[in-house]
C-alpha positions as CSV (number, residue, x, y, z in Angstrom):
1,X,60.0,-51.9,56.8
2,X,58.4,-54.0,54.2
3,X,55.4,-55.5,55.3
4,X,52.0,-54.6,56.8
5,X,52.9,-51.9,59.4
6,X,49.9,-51.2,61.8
7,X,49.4,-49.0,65.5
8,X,46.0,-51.2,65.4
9,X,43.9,-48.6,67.8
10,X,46.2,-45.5,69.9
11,X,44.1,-45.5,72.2
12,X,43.9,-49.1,73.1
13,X,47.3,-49.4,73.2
14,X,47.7,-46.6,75.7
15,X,45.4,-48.1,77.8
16,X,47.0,-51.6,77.9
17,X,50.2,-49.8,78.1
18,X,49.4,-47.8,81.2
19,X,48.3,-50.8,83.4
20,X,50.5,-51.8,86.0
21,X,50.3,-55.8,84.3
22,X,49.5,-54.5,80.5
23,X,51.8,-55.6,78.4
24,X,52.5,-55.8,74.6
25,X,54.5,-59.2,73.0
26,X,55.7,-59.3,69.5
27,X,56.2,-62.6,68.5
28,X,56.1,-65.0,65.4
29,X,58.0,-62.7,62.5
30,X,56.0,-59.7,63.4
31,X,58.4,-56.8,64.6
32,X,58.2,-53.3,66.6
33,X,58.3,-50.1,63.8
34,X,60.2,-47.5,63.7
35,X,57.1,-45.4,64.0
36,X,56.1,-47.1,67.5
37,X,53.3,-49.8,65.7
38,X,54.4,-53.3,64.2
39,X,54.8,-54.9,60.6
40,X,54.2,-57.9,59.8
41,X,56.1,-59.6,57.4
42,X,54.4,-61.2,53.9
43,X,53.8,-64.7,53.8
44,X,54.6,-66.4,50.1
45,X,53.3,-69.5,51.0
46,X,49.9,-68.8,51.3
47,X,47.3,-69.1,48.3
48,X,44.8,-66.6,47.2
49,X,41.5,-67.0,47.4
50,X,39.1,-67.6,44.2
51,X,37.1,-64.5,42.9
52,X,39.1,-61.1,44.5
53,X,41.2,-58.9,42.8
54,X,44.2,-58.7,45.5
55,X,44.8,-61.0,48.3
56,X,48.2,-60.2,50.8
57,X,48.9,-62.4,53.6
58,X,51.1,-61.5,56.6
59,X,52.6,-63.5,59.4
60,X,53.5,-63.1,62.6
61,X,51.8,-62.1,65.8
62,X,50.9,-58.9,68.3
63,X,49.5,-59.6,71.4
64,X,48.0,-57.1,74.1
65,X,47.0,-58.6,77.3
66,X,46.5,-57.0,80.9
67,X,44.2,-57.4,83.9
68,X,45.8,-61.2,85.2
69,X,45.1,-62.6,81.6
70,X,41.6,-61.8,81.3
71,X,42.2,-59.3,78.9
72,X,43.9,-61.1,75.9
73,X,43.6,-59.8,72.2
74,X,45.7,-61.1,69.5
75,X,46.5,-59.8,66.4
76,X,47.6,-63.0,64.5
77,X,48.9,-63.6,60.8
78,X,46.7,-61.0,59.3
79,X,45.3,-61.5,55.3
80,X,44.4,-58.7,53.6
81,X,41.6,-59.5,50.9
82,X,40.6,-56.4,48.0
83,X,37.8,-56.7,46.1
84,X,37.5,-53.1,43.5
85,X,39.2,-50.3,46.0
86,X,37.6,-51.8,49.2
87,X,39.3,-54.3,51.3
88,X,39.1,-56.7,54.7
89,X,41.6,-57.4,56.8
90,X,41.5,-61.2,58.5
91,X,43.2,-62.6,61.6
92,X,43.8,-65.9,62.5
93,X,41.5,-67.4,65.5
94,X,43.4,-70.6,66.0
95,X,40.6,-72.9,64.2
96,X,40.2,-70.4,61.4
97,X,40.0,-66.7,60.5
98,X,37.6,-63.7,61.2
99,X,37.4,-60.3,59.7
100,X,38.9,-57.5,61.8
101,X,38.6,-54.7,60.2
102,X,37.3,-53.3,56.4
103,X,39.0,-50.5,54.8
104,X,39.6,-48.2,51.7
105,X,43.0,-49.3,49.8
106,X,45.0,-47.5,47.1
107,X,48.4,-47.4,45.8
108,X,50.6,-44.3,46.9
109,X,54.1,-42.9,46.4
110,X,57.0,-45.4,47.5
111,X,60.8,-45.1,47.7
112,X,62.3,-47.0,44.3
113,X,62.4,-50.5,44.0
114,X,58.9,-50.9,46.2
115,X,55.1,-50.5,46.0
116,X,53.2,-48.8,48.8
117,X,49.3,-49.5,49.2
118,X,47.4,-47.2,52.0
119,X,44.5,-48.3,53.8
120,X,42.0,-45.7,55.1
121,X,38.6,-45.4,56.5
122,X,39.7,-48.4,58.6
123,X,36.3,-49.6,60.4
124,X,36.2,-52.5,62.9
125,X,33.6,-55.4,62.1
126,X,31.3,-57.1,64.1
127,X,33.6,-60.5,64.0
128,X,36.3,-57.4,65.4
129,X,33.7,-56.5,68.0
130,X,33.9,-60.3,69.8
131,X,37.9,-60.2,69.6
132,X,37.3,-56.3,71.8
133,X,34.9,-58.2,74.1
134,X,32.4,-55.7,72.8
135,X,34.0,-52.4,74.0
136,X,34.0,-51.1,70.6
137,X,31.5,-51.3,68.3
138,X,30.9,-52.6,64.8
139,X,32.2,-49.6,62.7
140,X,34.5,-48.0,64.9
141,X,37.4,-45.9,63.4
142,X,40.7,-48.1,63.9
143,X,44.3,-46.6,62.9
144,X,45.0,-46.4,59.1
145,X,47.8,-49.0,58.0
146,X,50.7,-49.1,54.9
147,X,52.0,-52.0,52.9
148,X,55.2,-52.0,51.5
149,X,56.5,-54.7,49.5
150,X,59.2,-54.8,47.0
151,X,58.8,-54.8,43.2
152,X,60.1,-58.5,41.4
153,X,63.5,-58.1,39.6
154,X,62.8,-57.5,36.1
């Protein structure tokens, strides 16, 4: 799928999936993988920001929530900003954006007619820590993530 496909954290997932209320909602132009995670579709519309070298944005929305509601964490119209071969990803909070996660970037093989980046080394930040409620840490390992866009007509 083109887009920023993403399993965000297996084993947070599984644990949201295997409560009785936990539950999973795609919504907003984001859509379920093939390989069980969710892509997010690019967004043209939005404008990069001065003084990086790549900026991406994404749109759409994956939201876990269990326990009555009082576990909620969404994962909404994500950014991805690369500065050198290092990058952030940002989600929208509703009255801004916050970094999630940092990672390692490069461009890798692709099928013909697209361009595949993949991140690595995906750590959580400590803006990521509030949006886990503080169950993981700053720097914890999240799930590595691809970009596949396609290439402009020449």
């Amino acid at each position: 799928m083109m887009g920023l496909t993403w399993t965000v954290k297996a084993s947070f997932r599984a644990y949201v999936e295997r409560l009785a209320d936990g539950s999973v909602v795609v919504s907003d132009g984001a859509q379920v993988a093939v390989d069980g995670g969710w892509t997010f579709g690019a967004d043209p519309t939005v404008s990069a920001p001065v003084g990086v070298d790549g900026f991406l944005a994404f749109h759409g929305e994956v939201r876990f929530q269990a326990h009555g509601g009082l576990l909620v964490v969404r994962i909404l119209d994500p950014w991805l900003t690369v500065v050198g071969e290092r990058g952030e990803l940002t989600i929208s909070t509703g009255s801004g954006r916050a970094a999630l996660v940092s990672l390692d970037i490069a461009q890798v093989d692709s099928p013909a007619g697209t361009a595949t980046w993949a991140a690595t080394d995906v750590r959580l930040t400590p803006d990521g820590v509030e949006l886990f409620n503080g169950v993981y840490q700053a720097g914890e390992p999240f799930e590595p993530f691809t970009i596949t866009l396609p290439l402009a007509p020449h």
